[in-house]
C-alpha positions in Angstrom: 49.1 89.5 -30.7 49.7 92.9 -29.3 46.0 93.0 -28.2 46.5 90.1 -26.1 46.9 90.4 -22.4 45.3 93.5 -22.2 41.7 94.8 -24.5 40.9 90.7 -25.2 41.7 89.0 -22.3 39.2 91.9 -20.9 36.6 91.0 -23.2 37.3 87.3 -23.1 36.1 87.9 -19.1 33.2 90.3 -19.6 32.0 87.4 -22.4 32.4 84.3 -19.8 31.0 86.3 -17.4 27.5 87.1 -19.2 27.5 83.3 -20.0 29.1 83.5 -23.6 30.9 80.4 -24.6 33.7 81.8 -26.4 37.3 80.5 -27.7 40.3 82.5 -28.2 42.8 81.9 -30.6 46.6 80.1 -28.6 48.5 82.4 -30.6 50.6 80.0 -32.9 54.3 79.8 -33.3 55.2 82.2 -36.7 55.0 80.0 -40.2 52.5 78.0 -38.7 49.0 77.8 -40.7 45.9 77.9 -38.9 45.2 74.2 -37.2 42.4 71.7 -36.8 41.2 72.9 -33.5 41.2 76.6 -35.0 39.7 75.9 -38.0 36.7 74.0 -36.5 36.2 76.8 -33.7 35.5 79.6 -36.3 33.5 77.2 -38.3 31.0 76.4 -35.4 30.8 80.0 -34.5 27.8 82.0 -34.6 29.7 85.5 -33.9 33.3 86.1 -35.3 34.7 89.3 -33.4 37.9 90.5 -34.9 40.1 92.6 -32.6 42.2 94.9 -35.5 45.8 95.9 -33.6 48.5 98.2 -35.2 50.5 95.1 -35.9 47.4 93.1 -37.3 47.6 93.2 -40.7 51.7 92.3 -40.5 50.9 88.9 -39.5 49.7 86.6 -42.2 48.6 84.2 -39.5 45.6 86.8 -38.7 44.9 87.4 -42.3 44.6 83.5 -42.7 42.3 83.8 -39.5 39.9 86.9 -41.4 39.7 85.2 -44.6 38.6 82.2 -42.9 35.8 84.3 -40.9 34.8 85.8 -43.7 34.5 82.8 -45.6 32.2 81.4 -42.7 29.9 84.9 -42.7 29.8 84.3 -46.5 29.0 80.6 -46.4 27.1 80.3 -43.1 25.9 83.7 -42.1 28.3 84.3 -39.2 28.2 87.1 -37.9 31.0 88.8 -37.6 31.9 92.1 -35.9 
C-alpha cells in the first residue's frame, strides 16, 4: 500500500515499542486472495486498525482484508478502529 513505508511502519514501531504484539499485512502480489497466515492473524486479533489511503478502496485485496475484519468484529467482538 501507499501507506506503507511511511504513517504504518511509524505506528507499527510506536505499537512494538509500548509492548503491543501486532502483525502487519506482507502486502501480496495483485490477484492473490488473502492467505492462511492472513486469515488466522485477523482472526486471533483483539484490535483490527484499518489504515484508509487514497488508493485503498482500488484494491480489492484490502476490501477482502475489511470484510474479513468486520466479519471478525461482528462474530467475535473485535474491535476494530
Amino acid at each position: 500500500g501507499d501507506t506503507r513505508s511511511t504513517f504504518v511502519s511509524h505506528l507499527h514501531s510506536a505499537l512494538s515499542n509500548a509492548g503491543v504484539h501486532t502483525f502487519i499485512d506482507a502486502g501480496l502480489e495483485k490477484g492473490q486472495s488473502l492467505g492462511p497466515e492472513l486469515l488466522r492473524a485477523i482472526e486471533g486479533s483483539q484490535i483490527g486498525i484499518v489504515v484508509f489511503s487514497k488508493n485503498y478502496a482500488e484494491s480489492g485485496w484490502c476490501l477482502d482484508e475489511l470484510a474479513k475484519i468486520a466479519e471478525c468484529h461482528r462474530s467475535h467482538g473485535q474491535v476494530v478502529v
